[in-house]
C-alpha positions in Angstrom: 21.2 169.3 226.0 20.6 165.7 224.4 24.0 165.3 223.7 26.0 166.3 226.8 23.4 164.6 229.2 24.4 161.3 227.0 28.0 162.4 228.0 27.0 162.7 231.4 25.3 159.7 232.3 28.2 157.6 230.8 31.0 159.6 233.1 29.0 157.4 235.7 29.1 153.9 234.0 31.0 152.1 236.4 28.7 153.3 239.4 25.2 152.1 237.2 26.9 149.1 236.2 27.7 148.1 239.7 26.1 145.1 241.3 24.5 146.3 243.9 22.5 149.2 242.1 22.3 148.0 238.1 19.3 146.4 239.0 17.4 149.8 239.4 19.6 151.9 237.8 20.6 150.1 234.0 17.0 149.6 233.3 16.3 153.6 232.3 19.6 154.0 231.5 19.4 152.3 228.5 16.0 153.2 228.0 17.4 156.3 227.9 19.9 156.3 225.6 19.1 154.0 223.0 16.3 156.2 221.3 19.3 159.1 221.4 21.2 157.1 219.2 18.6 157.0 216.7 18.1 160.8 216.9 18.3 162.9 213.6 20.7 165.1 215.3 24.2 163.9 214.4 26.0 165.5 217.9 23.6 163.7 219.7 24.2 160.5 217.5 27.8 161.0 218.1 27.7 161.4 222.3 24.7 158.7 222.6 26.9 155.7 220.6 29.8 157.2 222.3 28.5 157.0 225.9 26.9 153.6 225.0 30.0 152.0 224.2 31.5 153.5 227.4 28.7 151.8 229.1 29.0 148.6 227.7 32.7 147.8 229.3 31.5 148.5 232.6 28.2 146.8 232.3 28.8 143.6 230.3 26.7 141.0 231.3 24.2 143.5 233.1 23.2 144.2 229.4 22.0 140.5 229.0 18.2 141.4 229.4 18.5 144.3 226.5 20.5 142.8 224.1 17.2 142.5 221.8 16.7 146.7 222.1 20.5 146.7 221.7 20.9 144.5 218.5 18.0 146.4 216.8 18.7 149.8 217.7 22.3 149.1 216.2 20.6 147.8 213.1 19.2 150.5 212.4 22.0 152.7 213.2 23.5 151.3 210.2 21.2 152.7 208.1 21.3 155.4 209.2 25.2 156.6 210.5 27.8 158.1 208.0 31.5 159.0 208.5 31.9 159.9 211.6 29.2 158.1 213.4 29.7 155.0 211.7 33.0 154.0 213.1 31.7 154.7 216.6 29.2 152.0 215.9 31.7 149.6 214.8 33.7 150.0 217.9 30.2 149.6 219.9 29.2 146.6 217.8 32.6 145.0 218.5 32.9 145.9 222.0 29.2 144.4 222.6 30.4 141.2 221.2 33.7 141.0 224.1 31.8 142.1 226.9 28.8 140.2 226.3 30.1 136.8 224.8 28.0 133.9 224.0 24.8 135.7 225.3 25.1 137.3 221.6 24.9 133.9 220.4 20.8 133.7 219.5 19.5 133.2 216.5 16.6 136.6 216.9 20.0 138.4 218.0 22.2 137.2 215.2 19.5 137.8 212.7 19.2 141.1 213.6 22.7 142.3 214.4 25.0 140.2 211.8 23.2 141.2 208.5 23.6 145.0 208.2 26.9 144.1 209.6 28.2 142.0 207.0 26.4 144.2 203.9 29.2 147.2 205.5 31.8 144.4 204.8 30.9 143.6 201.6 30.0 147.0 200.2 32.6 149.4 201.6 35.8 150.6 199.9 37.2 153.2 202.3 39.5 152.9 204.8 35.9 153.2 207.4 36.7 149.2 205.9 39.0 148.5 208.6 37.3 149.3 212.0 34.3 147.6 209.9 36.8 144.5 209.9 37.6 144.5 213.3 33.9 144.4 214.5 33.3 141.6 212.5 36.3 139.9 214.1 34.6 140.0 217.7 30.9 139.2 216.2 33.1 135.9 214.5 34.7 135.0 217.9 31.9 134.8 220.0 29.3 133.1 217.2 31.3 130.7 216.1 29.4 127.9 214.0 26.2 129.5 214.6 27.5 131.6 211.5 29.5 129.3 209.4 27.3 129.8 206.3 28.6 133.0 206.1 32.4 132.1 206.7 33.5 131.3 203.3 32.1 134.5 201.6 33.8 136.4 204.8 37.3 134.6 203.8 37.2 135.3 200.3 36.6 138.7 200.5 39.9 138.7 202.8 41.6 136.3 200.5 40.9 139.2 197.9 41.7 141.9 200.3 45.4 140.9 201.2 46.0 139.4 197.3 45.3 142.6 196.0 47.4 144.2 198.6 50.5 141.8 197.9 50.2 142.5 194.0 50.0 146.7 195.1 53.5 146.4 196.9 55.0 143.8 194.3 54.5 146.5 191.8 55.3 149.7 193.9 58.8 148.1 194.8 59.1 147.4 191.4 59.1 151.2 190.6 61.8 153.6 190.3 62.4 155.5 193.6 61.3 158.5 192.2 57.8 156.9 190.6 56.8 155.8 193.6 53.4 157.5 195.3 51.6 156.6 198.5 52.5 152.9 199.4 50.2 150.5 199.7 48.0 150.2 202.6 49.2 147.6 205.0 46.4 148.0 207.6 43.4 146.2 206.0 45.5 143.5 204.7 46.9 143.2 208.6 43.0 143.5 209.6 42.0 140.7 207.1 44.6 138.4 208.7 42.9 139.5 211.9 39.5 138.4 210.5 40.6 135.4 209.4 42.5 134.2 212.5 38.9 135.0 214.4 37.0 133.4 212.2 39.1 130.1 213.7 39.1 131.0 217.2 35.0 131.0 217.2 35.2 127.6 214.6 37.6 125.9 216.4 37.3 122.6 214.8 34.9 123.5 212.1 37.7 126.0 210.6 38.6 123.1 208.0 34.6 123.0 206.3 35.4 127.3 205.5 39.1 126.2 204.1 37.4 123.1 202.1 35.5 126.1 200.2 38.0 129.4 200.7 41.4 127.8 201.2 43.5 130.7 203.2 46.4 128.7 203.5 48.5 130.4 200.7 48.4 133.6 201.5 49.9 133.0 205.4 53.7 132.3 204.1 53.8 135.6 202.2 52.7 137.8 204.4 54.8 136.4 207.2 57.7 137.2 204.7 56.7 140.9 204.5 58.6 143.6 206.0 55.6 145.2 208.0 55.7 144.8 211.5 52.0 144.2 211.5 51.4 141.9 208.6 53.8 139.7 210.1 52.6 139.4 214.0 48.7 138.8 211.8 50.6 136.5 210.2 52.1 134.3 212.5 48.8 134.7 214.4 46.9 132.8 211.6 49.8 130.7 211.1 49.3 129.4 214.9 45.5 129.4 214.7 45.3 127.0 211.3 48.2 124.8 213.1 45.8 124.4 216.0 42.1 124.0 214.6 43.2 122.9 211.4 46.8 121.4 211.3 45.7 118.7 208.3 45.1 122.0 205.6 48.3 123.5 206.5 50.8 120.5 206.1 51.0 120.6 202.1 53.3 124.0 203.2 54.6 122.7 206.8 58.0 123.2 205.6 57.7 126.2 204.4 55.9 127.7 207.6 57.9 125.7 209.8 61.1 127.4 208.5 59.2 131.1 208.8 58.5 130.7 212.3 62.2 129.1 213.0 63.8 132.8 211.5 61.7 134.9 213.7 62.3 133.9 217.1 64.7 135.9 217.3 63.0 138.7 215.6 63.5 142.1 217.3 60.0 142.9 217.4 58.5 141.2 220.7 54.7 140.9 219.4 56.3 139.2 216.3 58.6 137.1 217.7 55.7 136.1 220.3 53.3 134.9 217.5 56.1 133.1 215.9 56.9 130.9 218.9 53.3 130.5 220.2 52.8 129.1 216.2 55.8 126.5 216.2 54.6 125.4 219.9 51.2 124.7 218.1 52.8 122.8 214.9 55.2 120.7 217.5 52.7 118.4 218.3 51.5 117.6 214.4 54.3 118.0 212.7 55.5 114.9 211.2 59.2 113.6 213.0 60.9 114.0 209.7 60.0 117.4 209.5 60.3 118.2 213.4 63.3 116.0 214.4 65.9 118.0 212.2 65.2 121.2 213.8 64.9 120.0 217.2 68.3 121.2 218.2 67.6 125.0 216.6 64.5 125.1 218.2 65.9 124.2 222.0 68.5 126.8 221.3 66.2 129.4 220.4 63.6 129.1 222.8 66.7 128.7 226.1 67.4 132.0 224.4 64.4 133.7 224.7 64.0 132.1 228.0 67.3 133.3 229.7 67.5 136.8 228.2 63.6 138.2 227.1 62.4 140.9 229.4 58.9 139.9 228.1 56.8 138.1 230.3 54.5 136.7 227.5 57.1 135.5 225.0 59.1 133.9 227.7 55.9 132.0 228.5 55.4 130.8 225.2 58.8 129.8 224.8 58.3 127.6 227.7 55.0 126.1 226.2 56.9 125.6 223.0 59.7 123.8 224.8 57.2 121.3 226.5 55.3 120.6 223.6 58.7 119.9 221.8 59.2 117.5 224.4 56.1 115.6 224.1 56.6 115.4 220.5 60.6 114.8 220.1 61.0 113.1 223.8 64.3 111.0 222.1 65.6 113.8 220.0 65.4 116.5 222.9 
C-alpha cells in the first residue's frame, strides 16, 4: 500500500507542483514521502525515491523551503540503499542539483549532502560507479568554488580512472584476435571526462588552482584520438571547457589540440563534430597568431561547410560562433 500510494501521488506532480496550489499542496507531500524513503521495506524504498525524483522536475524551485529534510533524508539513504535503490538515488541527487541550482549552494546543505556523496565516489568499484559519477557532475556544476577543496582529489580519481582505461585498451588491441575477452569499459572513462568538464563549468575561473594540483591536461588529446564515439564528444567537451576557463594550462599542447579539433569537423558523428567546433571557437580567441593564422584558411572552409550543408541546428550554430570568433581573432588573415 506504501509503495503504490508513493507511485500515485507522483502521477500527479505536475498538478502539486503548480503555482497556484504548491503552496498547500507540496508541504505534505513531501512530508509524506520523505519518511517512505527511509522505510525498511525495499519496494517501498524503490517507488518513494522513484516518485520523489519525478517530483522534483516538476517542482524545482517549490522545493527551496525543504531542501534541509531533502539533503538529510538523502544522506541517510546512502547508508542505507544497495543495488537497486542506490542508483535511483543517484539520479535523485543529481536531478535535485539541475532543478534546484544555486539554492543547493549552503554550507548546512553541502555539508550534509556532498560527503556521503563523495565516500560512493571514492569507495565504489562497480559499474553503480558511473550514475555515481554523473551525480557528482550536477552537485560540481551548481557548487562551484564552494567545493574546490575537494576538486583535486575528485580529478585524480578521474585522472586514474581514464589512465587505467587507456592502458586496458592499449593492451587488449595488442592481443591476438582470438585472446581477446570483454573490452574495456568505455563508459566510466567517457563519465570521468564528463566529471571533469563539470568540475570547470561550476569553477569557471578557479579551474586553473584544481589543474595547479591534478593537472588533467594530458589525458584530453588521447582520448579525443579514440575510436569511441563517446570518449571523443567527452573529449572535445573538456577540450572546449579548459580552452575557456583555463586557456593558459592548455597551451604547452595547443598544437596538438588545435590539430584534433581541425580533423573532426567534419566528423560523421554530429555530437562529436559539435564539441569539436564549439572547442576551436573557444581556442580562436587565445590562441597565439602563429599557431591560428596558418590554419585560418582550413578552418573558414570547414566551418562554410558545415554551415551550407549540416541539417543540425546546433552545430551550424556553433560553426557560426567559431566563424566570428575567428574573425575577431584573425581580422587580416580572414
Amino acid at each position: 500500500l506504501r509503495s503504490i500510494s508513493c507511485w500515485a501521488v507522483s502521477r500527479f506532480g505536475e498538478w502539486i507542483s503548480s503555482d497556484d496550489v504548491a503552496c498547500e499542496a507540496l508541504p505534505p507531500v513531501v512530508a509524506t514521502i520523505l519518511p517512505c524513503v527511509l522505510d525498511r521495506n525495499k519496494r517501498v524504498q524503490e517507488a518513494a525515491i522513484s516518485a520523489f525524483a519525478t517530483l522534483e522536475e516538476s517542482a524545482r524551485g517549490h522545493l527551496n523551503p525543504f531542501l534541509g529534510d531533502i539533503t538529510q533524508t538523502f544522506a541517510r539513504a546512502f547508508q542505507m540503499y544497495q543495488a537497486k535503490n542506490l542508483l535511483i538515488l543517484y539520479d535523485a541527487v543529481g536531478t535535485l542539483a539541475e532543478c534546484v541550482g544555486q539554492m543547493l549552494n549552503n554550507p548546512t546543505l553541502i555539508q550534509t549532502l556532498v560527503p556521503p556523496l563523495i565516500n560512493k565516489f571514492e569507495t565504489t568499484q562497480d559499474r553503480s560507479l558511473v550514475p555515481c559519477m554523473e551525480a557528482l557532475g550536477s552537485v560540481l556544476t551548481q557548487l562551484g568554488p564552494s567545493v574546490i577543496e575537494i576538486c583535486p582529489k575528485v580529478a585524480q580519481k578521474c585522472i586514474g580512472l581514464v589512465t587505467n582505461t587507456l592502458m586496458e585498451i592499449q593492451a587488449y588491441n595488442q592481443l591476438q584476435a582470438q585472446d581477446r575477452g570483454v573490452p574495456p569499459d568505455r563508459n566510466i572513462m567517457a563519465c570521468a571526462l564528463d566529471v571533469l568538464s563539470n568540475m570547470c563549468d561550476g569553477l569557471k575561473d578557479r579551474t586553473g588552482e584544481v589543474l595547479q594540483v591534478a593537472n588533467f591536461v594530458p589525458i584530453v588529446a588521447p582520448c579525443c584520438r579514440d575510436e569511441a564515439l563517446g570518449t571523443k564528444q567527452s573529449g572535445f567537451a573538456l577540450m572546449g571547457d579548459l580552452a575557456k576557463y583555463s586557456f593558459q594550462h592548455l597551451q604547452p599542447v595547443q598544437q596538438e589540440v588545435l590539430q584534433l579539433a581541425l580533423s573532426h569537423l567534419s566528423h560523421p558523428s554530429p555530437n562529436c563534430a559539435n564539441n569539436a567546433i564549439w572547442s576551436l571557437g573557444e581556442m580562436c580567441t587565445k590562441l597565439e597568431p602563429a599557431v591560428l593564422n596558418p590554419v585560418v584558411g582550413q578552418i573558414v572552409q570547414q566551418a562554410c561547410t558545415v554551415l551550407t550543408q549540416s541539417r543540425h541546428h546546433q552545430l551550424a550554430v556553433n560553426a557560426a560562433l567559431s566563424l566570428g570568433r575567428l574573425g575577431l581573432a584573425a581580422s587580416q588573415e580572414l
